[in-house]
C-alpha positions as CSV (number, residue, x, y, z in Angstrom):
1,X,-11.5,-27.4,4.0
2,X,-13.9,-27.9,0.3
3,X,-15.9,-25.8,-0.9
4,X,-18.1,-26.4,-4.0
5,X,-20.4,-23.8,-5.9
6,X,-24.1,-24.0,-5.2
7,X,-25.9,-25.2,-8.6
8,X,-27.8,-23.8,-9.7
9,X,-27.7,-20.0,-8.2
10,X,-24.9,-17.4,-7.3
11,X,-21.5,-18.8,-7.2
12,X,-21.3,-17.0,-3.8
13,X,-22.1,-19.4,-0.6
14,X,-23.3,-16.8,2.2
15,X,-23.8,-19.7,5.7
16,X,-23.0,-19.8,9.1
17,X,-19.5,-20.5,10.9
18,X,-21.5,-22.9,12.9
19,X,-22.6,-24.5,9.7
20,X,-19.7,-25.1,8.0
21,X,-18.0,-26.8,11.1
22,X,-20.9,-29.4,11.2
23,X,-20.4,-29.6,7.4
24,X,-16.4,-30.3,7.9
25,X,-15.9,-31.9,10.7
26,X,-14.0,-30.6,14.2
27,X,-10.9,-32.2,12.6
28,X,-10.9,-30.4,9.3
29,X,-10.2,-27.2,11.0
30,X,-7.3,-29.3,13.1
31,X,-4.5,-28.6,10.3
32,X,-3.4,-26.1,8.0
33,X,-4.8,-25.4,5.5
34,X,-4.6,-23.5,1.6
35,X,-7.5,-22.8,0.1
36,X,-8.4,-22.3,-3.4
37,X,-11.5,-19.9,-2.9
38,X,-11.8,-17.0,-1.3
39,X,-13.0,-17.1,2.5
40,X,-14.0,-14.1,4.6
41,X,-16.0,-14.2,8.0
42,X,-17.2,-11.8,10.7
43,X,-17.5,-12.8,14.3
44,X,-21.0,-12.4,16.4
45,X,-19.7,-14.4,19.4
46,X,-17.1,-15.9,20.9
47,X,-13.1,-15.6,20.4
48,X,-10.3,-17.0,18.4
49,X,-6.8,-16.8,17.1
50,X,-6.3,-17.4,13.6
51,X,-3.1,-17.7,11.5
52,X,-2.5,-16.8,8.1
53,X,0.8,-16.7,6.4
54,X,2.2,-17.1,10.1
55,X,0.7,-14.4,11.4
56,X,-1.9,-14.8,14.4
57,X,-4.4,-12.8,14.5
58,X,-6.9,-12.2,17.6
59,X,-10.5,-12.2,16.8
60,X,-13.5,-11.4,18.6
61,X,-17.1,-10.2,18.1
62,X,-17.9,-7.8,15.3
63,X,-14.0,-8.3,14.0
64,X,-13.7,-9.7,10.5
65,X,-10.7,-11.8,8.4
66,X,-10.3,-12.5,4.8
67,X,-8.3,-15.6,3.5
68,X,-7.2,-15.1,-0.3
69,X,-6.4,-18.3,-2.5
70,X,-2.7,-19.4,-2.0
71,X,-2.6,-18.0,1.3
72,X,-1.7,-20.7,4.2
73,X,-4.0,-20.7,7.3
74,X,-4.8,-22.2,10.6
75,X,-8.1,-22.2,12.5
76,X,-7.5,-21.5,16.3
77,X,-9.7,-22.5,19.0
78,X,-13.7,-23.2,16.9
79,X,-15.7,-24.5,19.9
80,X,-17.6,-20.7,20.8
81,X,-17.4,-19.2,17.1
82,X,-20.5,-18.0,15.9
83,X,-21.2,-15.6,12.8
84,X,-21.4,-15.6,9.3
85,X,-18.8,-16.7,6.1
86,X,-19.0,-15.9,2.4
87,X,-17.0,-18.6,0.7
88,X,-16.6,-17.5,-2.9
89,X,-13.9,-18.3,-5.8
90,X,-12.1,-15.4,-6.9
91,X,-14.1,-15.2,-10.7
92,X,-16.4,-14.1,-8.2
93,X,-15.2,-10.4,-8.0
94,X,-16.0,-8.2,-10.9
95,X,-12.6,-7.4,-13.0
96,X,-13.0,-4.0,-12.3
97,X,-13.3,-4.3,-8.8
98,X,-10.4,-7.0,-8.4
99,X,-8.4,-3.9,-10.6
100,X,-9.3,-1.5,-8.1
101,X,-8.4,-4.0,-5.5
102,X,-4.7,-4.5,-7.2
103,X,-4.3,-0.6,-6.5
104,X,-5.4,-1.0,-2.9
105,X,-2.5,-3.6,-2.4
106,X,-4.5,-6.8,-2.8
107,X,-3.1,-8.3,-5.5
108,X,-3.6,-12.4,-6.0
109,X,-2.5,-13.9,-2.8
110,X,-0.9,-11.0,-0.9
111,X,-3.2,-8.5,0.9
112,X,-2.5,-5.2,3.1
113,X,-4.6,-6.0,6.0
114,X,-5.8,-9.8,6.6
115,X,-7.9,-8.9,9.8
116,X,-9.9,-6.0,10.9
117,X,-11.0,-4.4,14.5
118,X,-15.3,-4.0,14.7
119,X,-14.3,-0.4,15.4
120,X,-12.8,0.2,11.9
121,X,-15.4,-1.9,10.3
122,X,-17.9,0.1,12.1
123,X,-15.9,3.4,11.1
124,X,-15.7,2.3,7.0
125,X,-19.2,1.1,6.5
126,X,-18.5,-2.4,6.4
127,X,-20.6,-3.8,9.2
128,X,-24.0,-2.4,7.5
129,X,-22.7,-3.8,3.8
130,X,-22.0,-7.1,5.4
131,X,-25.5,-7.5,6.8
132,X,-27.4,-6.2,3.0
133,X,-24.7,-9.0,2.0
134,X,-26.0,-11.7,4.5
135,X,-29.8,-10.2,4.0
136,X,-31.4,-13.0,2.7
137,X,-32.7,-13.7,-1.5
138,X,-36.1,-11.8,-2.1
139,X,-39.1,-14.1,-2.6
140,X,-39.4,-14.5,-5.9
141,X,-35.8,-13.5,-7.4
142,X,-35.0,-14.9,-10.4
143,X,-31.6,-16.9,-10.3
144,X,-29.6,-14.3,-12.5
145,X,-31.3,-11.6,-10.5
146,X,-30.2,-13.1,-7.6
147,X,-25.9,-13.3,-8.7
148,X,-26.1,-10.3,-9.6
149,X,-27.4,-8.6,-5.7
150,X,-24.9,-11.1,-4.5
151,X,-21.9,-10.0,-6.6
152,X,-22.9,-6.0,-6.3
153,X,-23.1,-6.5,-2.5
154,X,-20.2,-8.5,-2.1
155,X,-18.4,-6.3,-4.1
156,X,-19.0,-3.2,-2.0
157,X,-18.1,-5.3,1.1
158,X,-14.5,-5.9,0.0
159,X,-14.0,-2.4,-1.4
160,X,-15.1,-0.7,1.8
161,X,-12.9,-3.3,3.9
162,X,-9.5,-2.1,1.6
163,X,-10.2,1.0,1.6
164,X,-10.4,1.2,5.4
165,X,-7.1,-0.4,5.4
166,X,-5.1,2.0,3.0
167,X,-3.5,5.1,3.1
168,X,-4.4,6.5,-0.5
169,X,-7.2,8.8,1.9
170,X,-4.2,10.1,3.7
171,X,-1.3,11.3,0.5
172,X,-0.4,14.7,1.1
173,X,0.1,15.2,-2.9
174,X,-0.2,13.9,-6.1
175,X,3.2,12.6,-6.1
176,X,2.3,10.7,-3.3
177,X,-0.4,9.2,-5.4
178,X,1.6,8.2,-8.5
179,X,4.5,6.2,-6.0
180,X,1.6,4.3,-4.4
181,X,0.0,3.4,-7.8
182,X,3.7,2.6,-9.1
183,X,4.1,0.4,-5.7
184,X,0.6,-1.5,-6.2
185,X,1.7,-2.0,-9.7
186,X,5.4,-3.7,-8.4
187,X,3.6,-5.7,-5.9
188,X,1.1,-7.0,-8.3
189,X,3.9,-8.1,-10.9
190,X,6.4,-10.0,-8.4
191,X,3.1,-11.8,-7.4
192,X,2.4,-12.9,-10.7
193,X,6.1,-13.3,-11.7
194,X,8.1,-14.4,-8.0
195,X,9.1,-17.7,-9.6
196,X,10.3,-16.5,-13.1
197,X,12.3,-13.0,-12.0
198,X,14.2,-12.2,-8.9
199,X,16.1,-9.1,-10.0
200,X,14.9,-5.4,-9.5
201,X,16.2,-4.6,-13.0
202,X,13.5,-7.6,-14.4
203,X,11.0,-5.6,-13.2
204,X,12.0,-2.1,-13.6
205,X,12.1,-3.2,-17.8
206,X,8.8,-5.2,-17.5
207,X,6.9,-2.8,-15.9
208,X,8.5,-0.1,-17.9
209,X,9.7,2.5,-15.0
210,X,13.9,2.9,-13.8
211,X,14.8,0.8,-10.6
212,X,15.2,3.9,-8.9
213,X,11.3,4.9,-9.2
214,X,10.9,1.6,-8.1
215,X,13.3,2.6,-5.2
216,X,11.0,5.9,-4.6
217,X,8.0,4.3,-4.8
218,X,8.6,1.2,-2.2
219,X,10.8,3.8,-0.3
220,X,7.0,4.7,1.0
221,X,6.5,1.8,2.7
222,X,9.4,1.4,4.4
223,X,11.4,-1.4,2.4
224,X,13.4,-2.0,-1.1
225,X,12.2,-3.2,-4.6
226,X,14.7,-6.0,-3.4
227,X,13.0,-6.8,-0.2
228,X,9.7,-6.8,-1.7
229,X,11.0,-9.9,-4.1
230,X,12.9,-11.5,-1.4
231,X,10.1,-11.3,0.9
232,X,7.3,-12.9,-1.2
233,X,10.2,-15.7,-1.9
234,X,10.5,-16.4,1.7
235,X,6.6,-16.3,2.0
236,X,6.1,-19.1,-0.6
237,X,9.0,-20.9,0.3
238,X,7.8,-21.4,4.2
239,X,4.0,-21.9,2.3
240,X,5.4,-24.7,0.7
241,X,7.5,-26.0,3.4
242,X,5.1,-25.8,5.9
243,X,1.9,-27.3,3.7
244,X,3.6,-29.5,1.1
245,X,6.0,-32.6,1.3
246,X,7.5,-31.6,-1.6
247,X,11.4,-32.2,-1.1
248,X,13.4,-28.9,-0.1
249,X,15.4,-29.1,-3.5
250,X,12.5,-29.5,-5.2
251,X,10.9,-26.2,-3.5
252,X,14.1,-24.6,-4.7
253,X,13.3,-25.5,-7.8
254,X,9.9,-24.9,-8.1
255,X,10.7,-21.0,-6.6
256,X,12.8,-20.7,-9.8
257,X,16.2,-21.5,-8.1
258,X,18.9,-23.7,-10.3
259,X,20.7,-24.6,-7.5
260,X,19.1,-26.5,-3.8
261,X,22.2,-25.0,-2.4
262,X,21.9,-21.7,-3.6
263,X,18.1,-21.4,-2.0
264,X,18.7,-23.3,1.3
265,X,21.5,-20.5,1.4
266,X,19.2,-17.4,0.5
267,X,16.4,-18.5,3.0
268,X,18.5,-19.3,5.6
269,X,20.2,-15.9,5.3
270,X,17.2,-13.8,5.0
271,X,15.1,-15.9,7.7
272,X,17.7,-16.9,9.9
273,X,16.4,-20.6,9.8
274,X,17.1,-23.5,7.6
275,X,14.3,-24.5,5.3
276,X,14.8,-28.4,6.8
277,X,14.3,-26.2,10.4
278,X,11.1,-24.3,9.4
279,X,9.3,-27.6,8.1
280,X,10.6,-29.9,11.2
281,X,8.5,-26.8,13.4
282,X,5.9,-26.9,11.1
């Protein structure tokens, strides 16, 4: 799937699901796919599944999903879809709202929630911004004019839909607080930095805190500062696998590995399944 910035005007496209399949092709939406924009939609009729990062996701009307650059996808079943899609690159979002987004657990190509019920879109205010989103350009707008509503509206759109997905409401104190804003903080550097560090202690000294508030801080969600790191390795690893031909070594390699060896044996230890498995299922 392509997508190009409208010139001139907003670098935000706002069409129809409809639209874009007629644009692409039945068969673009065959494979799977990583996209280098940001693509979020909302269903007004019919019903899908749609993978990303190998999850499925069931999708009906008034349910939304986001796809983030990097992130690998599948389109299920097109023929009934209706609604509309913002297609946007990620420049897109102001740099104060991607920070706030960062703290929310979006950070580049990872994301808390990937797909929302109508009920909690409904419940966080995202159904109304999505429609002053999809409202149409004023008569008479001038171009800049025009960017700007777009961005502001957008803007408000993705902030209501992480926020309707994160606990921060819910911390009982302002401990609580500080371990999820050390946790966002983790997250967002092994994102950046997957390839080049897979230690807890490169971390703990680049982000300036012990490993053991790194310990406390993921201890919130369940997992280790180790898991965390192993588990966005295994995520680009099967990315890779799955969407590249790229040679297994050479995926070992690119993941920051000096050894093919030493990574077919990490992800077949923390997966279960050989890389050489994953991409022959692919």
């Amino acid at each position: 799937m392509r997508f190009s910035l409208p010139a001139p005007g907003p670098s935000i496209e706002l069409t129809g699901l409809r639209d874009i399949i007629r644009r692409g092709g039945r068969r673009e939406f065959l494979s799977t796919q990583r996209l280098d924009f940001e693509l979020l939609y909302l269903i007004e009729g019919g019903s899908t599944v749609h993978d990303v990062d190998f999850v499925s996701h069931q999708l009906g009307p008034g349910d939304a999903l986001w796809v983030r650059p990097g992130q690998v996808h599948r389109w299920g079943d097109i023929s009934t879809l209706t609604g509309r899609i913002a297609l946007f690159p990620s420049h897109a979002i102001p740099p104060d709202v991607q920070e706030a987004l960062v703290e929310l657990g979006y950070a580049g190509s990872t994301s808390r929630f990937t797909a929302w019920t109508a009920p909690m879109l409904e419940r966080a205010g995202v159904t109304a911004a999505w429609r002053a989103l999809h409202a149409g350009d004023a008569p008479g707008d001038h171009r800049a004019v025009r960017s700007l509503l777009r961005e502001v509206a957008l803007s408000a759109v993705l902030l209501r839909l992480a926020t309707s997905s994160s606990d921060h409401s819910q911390t009982p104190s302002g401990a609580t607080d500080d371990r999820e804003g050390i946790y966002a903080a983790f997250v967002a550097e092994v994102e950046a930095h997957h390839r080049d560090f897979h230690r807890v202690s490169d971390y703990a000294r680049r982000l300036g805190w012990s490993a053991k508030t790194l310990g406390r801080a993921t201890a919130l969600h369940g997992v280790t500062p180790k898991q965390v790191i192993d588990d966005r390795l295994v995520l680009e690893a099967r990315r890779l696998l799955v969407h590249t031909t790229q040679p297994i070594a050479q995926v070992g390699v690119h993941l920051g590995f000096d050894d093919p060896s030493n990574f077919s044996s990490f992800f077949q230890i923390r997966t279960g399944l050989s890389p050489g498995n994953v991409r022959a299922d692919a």
